[in-house]
Structure formats: structure tokens, C-alpha cells
NUDRENLO-467650 format. One record per residue (C-alpha): residue number from 1; residue in one letter; chain; x, y, z. Coordinates in steps of 0.25 Angstrom, whole numbers, plus 5000, padded with zeros to 4 digits. Layout:
% NUDRENLO-467650
pos, code, unit, X, Y, Z
NUM, A, A, X, Y, Z
...
This chain:
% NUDRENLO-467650
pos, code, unit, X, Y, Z
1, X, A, 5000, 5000, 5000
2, X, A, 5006, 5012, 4995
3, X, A, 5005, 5027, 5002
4, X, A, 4996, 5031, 4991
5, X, A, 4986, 5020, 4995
6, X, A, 4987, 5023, 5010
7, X, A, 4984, 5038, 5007
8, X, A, 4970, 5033, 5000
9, X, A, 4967, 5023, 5009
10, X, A, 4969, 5033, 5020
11, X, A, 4961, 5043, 5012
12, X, A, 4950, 5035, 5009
13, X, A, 4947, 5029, 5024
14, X, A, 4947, 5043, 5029
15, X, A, 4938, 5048, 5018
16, X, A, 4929, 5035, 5023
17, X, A, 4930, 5039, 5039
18, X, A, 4927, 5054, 5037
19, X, A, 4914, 5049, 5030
20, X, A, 4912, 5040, 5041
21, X, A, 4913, 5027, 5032
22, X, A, 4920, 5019, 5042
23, X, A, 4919, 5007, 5038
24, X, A, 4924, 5007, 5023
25, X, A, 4934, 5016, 5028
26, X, A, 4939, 5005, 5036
27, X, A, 4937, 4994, 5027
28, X, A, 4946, 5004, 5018
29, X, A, 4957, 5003, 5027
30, X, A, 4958, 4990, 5033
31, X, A, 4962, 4981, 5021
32, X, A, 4977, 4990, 5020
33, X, A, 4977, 4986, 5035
34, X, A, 4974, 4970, 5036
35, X, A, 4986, 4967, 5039
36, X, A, 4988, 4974, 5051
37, X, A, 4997, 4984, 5046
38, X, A, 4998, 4996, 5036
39, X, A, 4998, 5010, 5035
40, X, A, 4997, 5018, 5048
41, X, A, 4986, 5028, 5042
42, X, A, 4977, 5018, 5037
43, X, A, 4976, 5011, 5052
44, X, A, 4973, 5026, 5057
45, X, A, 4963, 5025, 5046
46, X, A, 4958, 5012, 5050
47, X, A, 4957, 5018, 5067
48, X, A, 4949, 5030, 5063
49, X, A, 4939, 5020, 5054
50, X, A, 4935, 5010, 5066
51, X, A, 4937, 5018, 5078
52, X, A, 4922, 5024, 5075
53, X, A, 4918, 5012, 5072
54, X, A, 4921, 5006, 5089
55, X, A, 4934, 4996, 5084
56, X, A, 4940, 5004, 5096
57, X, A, 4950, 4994, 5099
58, X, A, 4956, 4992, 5084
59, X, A, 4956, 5006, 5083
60, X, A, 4964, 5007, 5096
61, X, A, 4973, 4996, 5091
62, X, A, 4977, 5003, 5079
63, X, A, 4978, 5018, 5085
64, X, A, 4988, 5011, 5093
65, X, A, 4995, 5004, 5081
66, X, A, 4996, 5018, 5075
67, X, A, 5000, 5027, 5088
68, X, A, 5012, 5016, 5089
69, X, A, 5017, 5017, 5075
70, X, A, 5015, 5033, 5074
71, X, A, 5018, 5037, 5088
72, X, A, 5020, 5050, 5084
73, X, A, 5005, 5051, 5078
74, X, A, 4997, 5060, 5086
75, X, A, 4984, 5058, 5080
76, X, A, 4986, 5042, 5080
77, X, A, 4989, 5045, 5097
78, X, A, 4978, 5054, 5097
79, X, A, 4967, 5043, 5091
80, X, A, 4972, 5033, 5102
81, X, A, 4967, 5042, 5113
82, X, A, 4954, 5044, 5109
83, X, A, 4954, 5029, 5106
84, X, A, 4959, 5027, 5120
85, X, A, 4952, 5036, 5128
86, X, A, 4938, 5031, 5121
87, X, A, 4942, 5016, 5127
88, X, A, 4944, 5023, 5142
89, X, A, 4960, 5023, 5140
90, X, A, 4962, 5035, 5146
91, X, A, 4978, 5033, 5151
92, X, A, 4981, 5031, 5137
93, X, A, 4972, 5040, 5131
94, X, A, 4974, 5051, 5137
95, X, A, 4989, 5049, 5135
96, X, A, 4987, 5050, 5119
97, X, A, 4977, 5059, 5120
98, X, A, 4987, 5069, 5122
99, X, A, 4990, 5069, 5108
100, X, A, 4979, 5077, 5104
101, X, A, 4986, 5088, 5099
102, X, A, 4996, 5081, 5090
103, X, A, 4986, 5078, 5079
104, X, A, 4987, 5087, 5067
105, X, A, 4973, 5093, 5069
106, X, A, 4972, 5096, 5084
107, X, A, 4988, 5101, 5084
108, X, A, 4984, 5117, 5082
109, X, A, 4974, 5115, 5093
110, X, A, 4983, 5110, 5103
111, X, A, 4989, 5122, 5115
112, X, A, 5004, 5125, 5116
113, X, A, 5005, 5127, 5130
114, X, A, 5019, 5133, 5135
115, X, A, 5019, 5124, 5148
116, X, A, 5018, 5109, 5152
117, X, A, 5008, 5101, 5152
118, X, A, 5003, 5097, 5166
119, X, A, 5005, 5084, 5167
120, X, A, 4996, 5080, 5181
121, X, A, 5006, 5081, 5191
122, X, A, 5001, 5091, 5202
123, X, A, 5007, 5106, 5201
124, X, A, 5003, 5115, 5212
125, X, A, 5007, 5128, 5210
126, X, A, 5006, 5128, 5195
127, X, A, 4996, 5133, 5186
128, X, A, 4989, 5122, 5176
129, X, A, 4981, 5126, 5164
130, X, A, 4970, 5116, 5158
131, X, A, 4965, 5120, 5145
132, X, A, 4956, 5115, 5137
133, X, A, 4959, 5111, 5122
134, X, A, 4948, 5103, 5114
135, X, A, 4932, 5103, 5113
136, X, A, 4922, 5108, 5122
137, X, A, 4918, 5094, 5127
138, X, A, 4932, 5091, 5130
139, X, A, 4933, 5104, 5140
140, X, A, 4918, 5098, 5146
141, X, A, 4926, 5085, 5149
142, X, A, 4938, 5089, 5155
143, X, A, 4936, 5101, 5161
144, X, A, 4932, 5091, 5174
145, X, A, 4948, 5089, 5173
146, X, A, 4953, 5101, 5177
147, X, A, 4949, 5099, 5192
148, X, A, 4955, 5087, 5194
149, X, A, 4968, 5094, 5187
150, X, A, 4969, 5105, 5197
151, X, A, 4967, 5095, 5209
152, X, A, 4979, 5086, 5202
153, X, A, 4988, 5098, 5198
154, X, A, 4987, 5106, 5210
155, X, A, 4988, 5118, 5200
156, X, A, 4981, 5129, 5197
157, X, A, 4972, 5126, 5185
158, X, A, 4969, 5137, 5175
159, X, A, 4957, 5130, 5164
160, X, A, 4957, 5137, 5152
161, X, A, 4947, 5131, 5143
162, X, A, 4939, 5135, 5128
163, X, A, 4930, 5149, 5130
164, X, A, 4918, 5140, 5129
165, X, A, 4918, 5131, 5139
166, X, A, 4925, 5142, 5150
167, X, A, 4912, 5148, 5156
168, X, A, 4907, 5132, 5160
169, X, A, 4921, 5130, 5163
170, X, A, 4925, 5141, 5173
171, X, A, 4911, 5133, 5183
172, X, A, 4922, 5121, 5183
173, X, A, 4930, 5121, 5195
174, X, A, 4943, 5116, 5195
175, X, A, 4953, 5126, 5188
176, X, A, 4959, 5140, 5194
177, X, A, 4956, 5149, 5182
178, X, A, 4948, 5148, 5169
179, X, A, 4953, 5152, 5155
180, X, A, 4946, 5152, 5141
181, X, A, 4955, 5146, 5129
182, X, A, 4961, 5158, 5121
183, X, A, 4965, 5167, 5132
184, X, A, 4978, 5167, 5140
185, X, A, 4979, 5158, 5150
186, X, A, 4985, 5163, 5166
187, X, A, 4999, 5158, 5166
188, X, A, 4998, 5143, 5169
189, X, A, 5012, 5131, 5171
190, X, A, 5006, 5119, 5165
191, X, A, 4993, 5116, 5158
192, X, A, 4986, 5104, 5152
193, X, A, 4973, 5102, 5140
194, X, A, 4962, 5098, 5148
195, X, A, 4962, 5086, 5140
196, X, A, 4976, 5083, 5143
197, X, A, 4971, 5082, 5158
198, X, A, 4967, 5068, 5157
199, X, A, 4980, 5062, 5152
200, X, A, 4987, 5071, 5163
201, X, A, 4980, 5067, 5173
202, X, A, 4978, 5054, 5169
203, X, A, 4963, 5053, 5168
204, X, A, 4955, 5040, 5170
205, X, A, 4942, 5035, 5166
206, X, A, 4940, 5034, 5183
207, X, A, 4943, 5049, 5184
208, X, A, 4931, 5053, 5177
209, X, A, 4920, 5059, 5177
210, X, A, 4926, 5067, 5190
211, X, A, 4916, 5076, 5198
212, X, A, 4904, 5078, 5189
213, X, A, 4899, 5090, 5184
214, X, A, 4909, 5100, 5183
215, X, A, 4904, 5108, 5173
216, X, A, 4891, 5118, 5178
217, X, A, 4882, 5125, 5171
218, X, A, 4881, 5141, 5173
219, X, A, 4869, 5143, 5183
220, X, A, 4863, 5154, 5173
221, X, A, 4865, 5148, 5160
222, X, A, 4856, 5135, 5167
223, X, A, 4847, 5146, 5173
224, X, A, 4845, 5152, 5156
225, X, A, 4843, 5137, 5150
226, X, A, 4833, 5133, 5161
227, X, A, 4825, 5148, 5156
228, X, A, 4827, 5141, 5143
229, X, A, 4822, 5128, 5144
230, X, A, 4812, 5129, 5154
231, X, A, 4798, 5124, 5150
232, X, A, 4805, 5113, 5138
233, X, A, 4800, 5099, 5142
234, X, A, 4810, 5090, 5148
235, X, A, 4819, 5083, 5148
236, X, A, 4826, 5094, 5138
237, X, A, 4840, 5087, 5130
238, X, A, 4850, 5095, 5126
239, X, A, 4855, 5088, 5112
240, X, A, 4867, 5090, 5105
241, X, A, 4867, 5082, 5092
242, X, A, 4882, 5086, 5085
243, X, A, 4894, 5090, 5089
244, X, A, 4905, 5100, 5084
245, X, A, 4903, 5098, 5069
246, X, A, 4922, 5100, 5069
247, X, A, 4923, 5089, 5079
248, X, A, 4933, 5078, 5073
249, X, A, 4922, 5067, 5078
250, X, A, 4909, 5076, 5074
251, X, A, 4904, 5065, 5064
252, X, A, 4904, 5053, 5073
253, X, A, 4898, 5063, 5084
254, X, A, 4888, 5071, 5080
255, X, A, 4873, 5071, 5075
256, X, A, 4862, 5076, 5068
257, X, A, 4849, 5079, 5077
258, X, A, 4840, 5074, 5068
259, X, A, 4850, 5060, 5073
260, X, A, 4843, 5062, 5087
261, X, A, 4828, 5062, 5082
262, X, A, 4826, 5047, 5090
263, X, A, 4829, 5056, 5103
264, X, A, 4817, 5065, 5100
265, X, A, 4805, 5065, 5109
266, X, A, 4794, 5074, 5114
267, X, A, 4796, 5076, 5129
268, X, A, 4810, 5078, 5127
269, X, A, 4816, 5092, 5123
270, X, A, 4828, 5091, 5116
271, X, A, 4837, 5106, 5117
272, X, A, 4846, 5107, 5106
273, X, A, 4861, 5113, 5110
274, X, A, 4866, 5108, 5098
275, X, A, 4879, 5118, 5092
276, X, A, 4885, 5120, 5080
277, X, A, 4878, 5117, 5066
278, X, A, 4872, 5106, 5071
279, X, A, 4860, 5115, 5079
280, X, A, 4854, 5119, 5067
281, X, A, 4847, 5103, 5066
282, X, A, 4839, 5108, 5080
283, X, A, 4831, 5118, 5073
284, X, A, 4823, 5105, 5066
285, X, A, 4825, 5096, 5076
286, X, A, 4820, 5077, 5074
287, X, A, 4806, 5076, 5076
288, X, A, 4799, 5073, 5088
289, X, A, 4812, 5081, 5094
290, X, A, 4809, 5093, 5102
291, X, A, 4820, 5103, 5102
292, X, A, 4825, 5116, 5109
293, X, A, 4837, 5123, 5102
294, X, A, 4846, 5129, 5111
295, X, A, 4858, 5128, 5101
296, X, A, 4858, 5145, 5097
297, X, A, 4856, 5148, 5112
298, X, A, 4868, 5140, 5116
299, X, A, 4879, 5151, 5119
300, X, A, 4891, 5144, 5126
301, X, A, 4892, 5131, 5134
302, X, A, 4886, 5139, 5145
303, X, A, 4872, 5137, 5138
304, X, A, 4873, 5123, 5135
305, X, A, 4877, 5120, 5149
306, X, A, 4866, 5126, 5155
307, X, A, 4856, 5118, 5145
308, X, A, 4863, 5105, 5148
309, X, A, 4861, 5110, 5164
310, X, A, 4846, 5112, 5159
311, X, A, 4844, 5100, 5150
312, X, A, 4839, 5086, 5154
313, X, A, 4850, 5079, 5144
314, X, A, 4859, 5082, 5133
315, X, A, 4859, 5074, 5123
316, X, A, 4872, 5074, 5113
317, X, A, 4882, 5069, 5104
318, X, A, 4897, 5070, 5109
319, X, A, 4898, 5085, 5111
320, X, A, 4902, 5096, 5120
321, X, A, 4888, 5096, 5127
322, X, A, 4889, 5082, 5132
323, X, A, 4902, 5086, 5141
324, X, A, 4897, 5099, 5146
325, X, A, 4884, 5091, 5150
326, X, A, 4894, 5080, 5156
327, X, A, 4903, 5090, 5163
328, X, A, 4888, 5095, 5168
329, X, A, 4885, 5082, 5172
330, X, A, 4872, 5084, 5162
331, X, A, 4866, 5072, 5156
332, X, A, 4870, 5069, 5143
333, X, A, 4869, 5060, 5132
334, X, A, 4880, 5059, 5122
335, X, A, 4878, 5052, 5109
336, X, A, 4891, 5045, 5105
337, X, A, 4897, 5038, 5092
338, X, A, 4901, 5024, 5091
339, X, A, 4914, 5027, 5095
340, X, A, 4915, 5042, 5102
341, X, A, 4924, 5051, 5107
342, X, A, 4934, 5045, 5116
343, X, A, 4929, 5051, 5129
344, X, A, 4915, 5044, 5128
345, X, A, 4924, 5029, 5129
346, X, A, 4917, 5016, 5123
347, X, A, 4905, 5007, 5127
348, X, A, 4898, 5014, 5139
349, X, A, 4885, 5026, 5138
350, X, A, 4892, 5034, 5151
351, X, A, 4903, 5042, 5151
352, X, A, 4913, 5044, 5164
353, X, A, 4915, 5058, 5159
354, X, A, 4902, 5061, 5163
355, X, A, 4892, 5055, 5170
356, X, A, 4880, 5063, 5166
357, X, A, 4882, 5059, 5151
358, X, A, 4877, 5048, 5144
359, X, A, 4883, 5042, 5131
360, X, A, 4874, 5035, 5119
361, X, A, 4885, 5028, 5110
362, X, A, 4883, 5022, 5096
363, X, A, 4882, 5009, 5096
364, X, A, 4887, 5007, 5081
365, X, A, 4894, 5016, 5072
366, X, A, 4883, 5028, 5071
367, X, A, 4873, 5022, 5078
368, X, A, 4864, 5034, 5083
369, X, A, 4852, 5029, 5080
370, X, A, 4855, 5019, 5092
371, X, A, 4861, 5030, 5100
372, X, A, 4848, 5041, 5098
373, X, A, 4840, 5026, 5102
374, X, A, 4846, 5023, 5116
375, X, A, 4846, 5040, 5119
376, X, A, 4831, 5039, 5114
377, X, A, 4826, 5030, 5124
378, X, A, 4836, 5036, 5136
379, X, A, 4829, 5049, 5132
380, X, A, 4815, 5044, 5134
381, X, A, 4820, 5038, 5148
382, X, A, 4823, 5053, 5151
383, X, A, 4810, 5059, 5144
384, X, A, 4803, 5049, 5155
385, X, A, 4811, 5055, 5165
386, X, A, 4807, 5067, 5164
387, X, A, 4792, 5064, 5158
């Protein structure tokens, strides 16, 4: 097999995956590799074509085939995280995971800080910074971290985080002083990502969840929702049916709401705190589905924290809400692919991230239509409820 022909193959499976054609783009890939060796970039092809299909362990196998022959490959290191961490290996996982910032596409995102790295060891008398680096859920998640940081390090913590999530996070209590990402920190000795704070401090599934919740909900923006929503029959659920349209993973995530029409049903009221393009499907919403829009009157995470405070249930796909509503200890629902981002682990419906949330899994390969099933009848458990 020449170079030429590895460059179509190669081509052509990763013309297949972006079109979601898994299974030709594997039976494309497989014959050049029956007999157990062959190009390096046709197994990376092979991996990314059956790890959405749940063939975790072969996937794993051949992640570590390729970490082994390219040590020096930071995307290849940074696959087998996310392939560990989704099985619970958390020593491991973390440990690659800290090669996020090597792959070509996440290198001009990655912070050159001018001091050491905290490494976990205590440091009284210093100044720590934790800042945060990647999406909004992500700061939800770990932002129950930085408490147990500051008892560890004995430091003074300053927490600088994105301008969006600062209001909700300044109500957290465990860091000395608060800052918003883009302006200059005070003076600090050593800092550390908040999702490099795991791997330093050698988080275990045991650890988690920690004291739940640690998020609150500002006393005036629930006093505006309840105005709001007064008088709407109960139990009102909160839906979010897609995701951030850029998100690498959007595809396997995300719905339409017109996916959701099974969970439709007259004495429940469904308020809509969709974002993005995707809000616009609320305006005609399934039939037999009764809807509120709150989508244009949803200023900042604030407001959305206030209608989860409010609301009886939210209802989502993989999405910032869900871990805003589990740092809230709010009940949720999350909708989950076959195979879902790593943090949702394999094989169970709860979550030891959050104990408030609740997770509906595919049981196949794009399997909604089972998933809006089993949510459809838990929904008329929790209609009766409130009946």
C-alpha cells in the first residue's frame, strides 16, 4: 500500500465519519488492517469510526497502540483520556488529559502563565490562581474544586473565571478574590486551570460529588421568575433540545424539538430556555406540547438559574444548563448519546457528579426514539405527582 492510497483511504473514512456513515467508513478501513498492523493514520481512523459505536474496549486498545508508537502525538494522548476518563480511570485519565492544549486546534486557546503550575502540595503563605479555560459547563462542574483546593493548598485563592459565569460564581464560597477573564489578575506565585485541579490533586471517583449544592440562585432573579411563571399549571419543565451548534461533538449531542414531540402532554407545561439558533423551533412547538418561550427574555446565566430555581424539572441534552442545574442540586434529566462525553462514564442512569441529575442513554446507536419512550412515561410519574 503506497502513501498515495493511504491519503485516499484516510480521505474517504473521514468523509464517511463527518457524515455520520460509521459503519461503511469502518468496513472502508478494516481490510488495510486485518492483519494487525498498518498505517498509524488509518488505526486513528479505525478508533474515531467505532468508539460512537460503544466498542470501548478495542477502541482503547488501539488508542494505546498509537500513544506507544507516537508518544510525542498529543491528540493521540488526548483521545485516550477522554477514553479513560469515560470508563471511570480517573488516575490515568487525568494524567493524559493534561495534554489538552497540544492539539493543533486548542494550542492558541491554551494560557501562557509566567509562574509554576501548582502541583498540590500545600503552600501557606502563597497566592494561588485558578482560572478557568474551557466551556461554561465545565466551570459548573468544577468550580466545587476550588474549595477543596484552598483547604489542600493553605493559600490564598484568587478564581478568575469567564465574565459570564462571575455573578453566579462570586455566591460560591471558597476562594479569596474573584476575577473575570480578560482583566488583569492581582499578583499571584503559582496558578493552575480549574480542570488541571483534578490530575493535581489526584481526583477520585469516591471524591465526588462533594457537598451539594454549591451554586445558588440570586434571591431577586427567583423572586422576578416566580412573577413570571405564577399561574402556568405544574409541573413546568424547563427544555433545552441543542447544544452550541461549534461544539466538536454537536452532532452526536444535539436535537430538534420537534425529536421531543413523545414527551408532550396537556398537564405538563414545558418552558422553553433554548439559546442560539435552535430557539426559533419554540415558536411552532409538536402538537399536544404546551409551551412558554422564555429563550428572548433570558439575559445572562442569572436568569436561567432563577428558572431552574422555579421550575419543576429540566429536561436537556448534554449542555451547559444540565450543570448549572446539578451545581444547584436542581432536578434534571440529560438525554445522552450511545457513547457521551466522557464525564457521563458508561452503563448507569445516575451521575456521582450530581445527584439531582438523572441520565437517559441510548441504548443503540441514535436511538432517541427509545430514550423520549422511557422519559415519557418517568414524565407521567411526575405529572401524577403533581396532579
Amino acid at each position: 500500500m503506497n502513501d498515495v492510497d493511504v491519503a485516499t483511504v484516510e480521505r474517504q473514512g473521514r468523509a464517511l465519519l463527518a457524515d455520520g456513515r460509521l459503519n461503511e467508513a469502518e468496513a472502508l478501513v478494516r481490510p488495510w488492517l486485518a492483519s494487525g498492523t498498518g498505517p498509524l493514520i488509518l488505526w486513528q481512523v479505525l478508533a474515531d469510526t467505532i468508539r460512537p459505536q460503544g466498542k470501548i474496549a478495542e477502541t482503547q486498545a488501539i488508542q494505546e497502540m498509537l500513544v506507544a508508537n507516537m508518544p510525542g502525538n498529543l491528540t493521540a494522548r488526548f483521545n485516550l483520556a477522554e477514553t479513560l476518563l469515560l470508563q471511570g480511570d480517573f488516575e490515568r485519565g487525568w494524567r493524559e488529559y493534561h495534554h489538552r492544549y497540544g492539539m493543533p486546534h486548542t494550542a492558541a486557546i491554551e494560557r501562557k502563565v509566567q509562574r509554576p503550575r501548582w502541583d498540590g502540595r500545600p503552600i501557606p503563605g502563597k497566592t494561588l490562581l485558578i482560572h478557568d479555560e474551557q466551556g461554561y459547563g465545565d466551570t459548573f462542574q468544577f468550580l466545587r474544586m476550588v474549595r477543596w483546593a484552598k483547604e489542600r493548598s493553605g493559600a490564598r485563592v484568587i478564581l478568575e473565571v469567564n465574565a459570564e459565569s462571575a455573578s453566579l460564581a462570586s455566591r460560591y464560597e471558597g476562594f479569596d478574590a474573584l476575577t473575570a477573564r480578560g482583566q488583569l489578575p492581582p499578583a499571584f506565585d503559582v496558578h493552575c486551570e480549574l480542570m488541571s485541579l483534578p490530575m493535581v490533586m489526584g481526583l477520585k471517583l469516591s471524591d465526588l460529588p462533594g457537598a451539594t449544592p454549591y451554586l445558588s440562585a440570586d434571591p431577586q432573579r427567583v423572586a422576578k421568575w416566580q412573577a413570571r411563571l405564577a399561574g402556568l399549571p405544574r409541573p413546568l419543565v424547563a427544555l433545552v433540545w441543542a447544544g452550541r451548534p461549534t461544539h466538536v461533538n454537536d452532532a452526536n449531542r444535539s436535537m430538534k424539538l420537534a425529536d421531543l414531540a413523545p414527551l408532550g402532554r396537556p398537564d405538563v407545561t414545558f418552558l422553553a430556555i433554548q439559546k442560539g439558533p435552535a430557539a426559533q423551533q419554540a415558536a411552532s412547538p409538536p402538537p399536544g406540547m404546551s409551551m412558554v418561550s422564555l429563550s428572548d427574555e433570558i439575559q445572562d446565566f442569572e436568569d436561567t438559574a432563577a428558572i431552574l430555581a422555579v421550575a419543576d424539572l429540566l429536561i436537556s441534552v448534554d449542555s451547559s444548563p444540565v450543570h448549572l442545574a446539578g451545581a444547584l442540586g436542581r432536578p434534571a434529566w440529560v438525554m445522552l448519546p450511545l457513547v457521551p462525553d466522557w464525564r457521563w462514564l458508561l452503563e448507569r442512569n445516575d451521575t456521582p457528579w450530581y445527584p439531582s441529575v438523572r441520565l437517559f442513554r441510548q441504548p443503540s446507536l441514535g436511538d432517541w426514539g427509545s430514550v423520549m419512550g422511557t422519559m415519557a412515561q418517568a414524565l407521567a410519574q411526575l405529572a401524577g405527582v403533581h396532579a
